[in-house]
C-alpha positions in Angstrom: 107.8 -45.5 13.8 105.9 -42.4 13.7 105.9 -40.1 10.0 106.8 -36.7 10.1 103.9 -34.2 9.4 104.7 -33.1 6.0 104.0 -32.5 2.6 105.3 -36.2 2.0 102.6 -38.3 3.8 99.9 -38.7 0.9 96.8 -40.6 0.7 98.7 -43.1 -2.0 102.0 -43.6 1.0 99.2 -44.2 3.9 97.2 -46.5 1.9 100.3 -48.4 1.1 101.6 -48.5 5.1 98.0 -49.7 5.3 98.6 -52.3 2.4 101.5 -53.7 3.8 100.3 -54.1 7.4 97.1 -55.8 6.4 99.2 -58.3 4.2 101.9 -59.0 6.7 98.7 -59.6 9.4 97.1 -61.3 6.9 98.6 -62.8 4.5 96.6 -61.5 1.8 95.9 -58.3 -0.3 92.8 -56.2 0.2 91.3 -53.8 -2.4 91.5 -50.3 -0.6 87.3 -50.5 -0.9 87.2 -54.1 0.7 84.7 -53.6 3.9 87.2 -55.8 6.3 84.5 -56.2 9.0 82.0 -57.6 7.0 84.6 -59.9 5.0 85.1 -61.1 8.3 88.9 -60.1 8.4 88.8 -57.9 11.2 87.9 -59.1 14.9 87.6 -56.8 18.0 91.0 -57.7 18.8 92.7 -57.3 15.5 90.6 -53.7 14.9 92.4 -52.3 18.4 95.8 -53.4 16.8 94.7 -51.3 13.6 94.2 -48.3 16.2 97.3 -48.8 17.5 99.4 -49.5 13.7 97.7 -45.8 12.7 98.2 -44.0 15.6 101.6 -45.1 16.0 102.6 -45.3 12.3 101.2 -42.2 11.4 101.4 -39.5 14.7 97.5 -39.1 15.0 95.5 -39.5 18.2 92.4 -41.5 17.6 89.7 -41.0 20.4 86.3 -40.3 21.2 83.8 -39.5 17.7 86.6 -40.6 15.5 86.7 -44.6 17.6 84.2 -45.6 15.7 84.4 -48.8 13.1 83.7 -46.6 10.2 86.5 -45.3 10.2 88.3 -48.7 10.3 86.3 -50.3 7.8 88.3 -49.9 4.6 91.9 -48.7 3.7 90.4 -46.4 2.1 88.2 -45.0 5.3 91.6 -45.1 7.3 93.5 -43.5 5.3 90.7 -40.6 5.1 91.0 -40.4 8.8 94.6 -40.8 9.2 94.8 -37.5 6.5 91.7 -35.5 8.6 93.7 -36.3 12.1 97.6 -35.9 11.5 99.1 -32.8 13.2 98.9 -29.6 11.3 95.4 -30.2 9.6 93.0 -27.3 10.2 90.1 -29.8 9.8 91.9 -31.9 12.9 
């Protein structure tokens, strides 16, 4: 289910989306700053299905510069890209 570009989609409502699929993957909770890779909670495969959760949950394209696991890394680093790459941001 993809969110409307609007005012409405805030850091807090991403991170949350973000929250919620972690825990429902993982069956844990994740502070936002957790580095997932290096607590071992993300594999290759699992960090393609993150691509995937944010393009689709959120409307965003992720490709080329922006592919990189940095991005992935935290909630809070996806979040920060989800909110640079959704549809209607000059910086996109």
């Amino acid at each position: 289910m993809t969110e409307p570009a609007s005012a409405e989609l805030t850091v807090e409502t991403i991170e949350e989306k973000l929250q919620k699929f972690l825990e429902s993957r993982t069956k844990q909770t994740w502070d936002p700053d957790a580095d997932l890779f290096k607590l071992g909670v993300v594999s290759s495969l699992f960090a393609m299905e993150l691509v995937v959760f944010v393009e689709s949950t959120f409307g965003v394209f992720v490709e080329g510069p922006d592919l990189v696991l940095d991005n992935f890394r935290t909630v809070r680093s996806m979040s920060a890209l989800v909110m640079r790459l959704r549809p209607g941001d000059p910086g996109a």
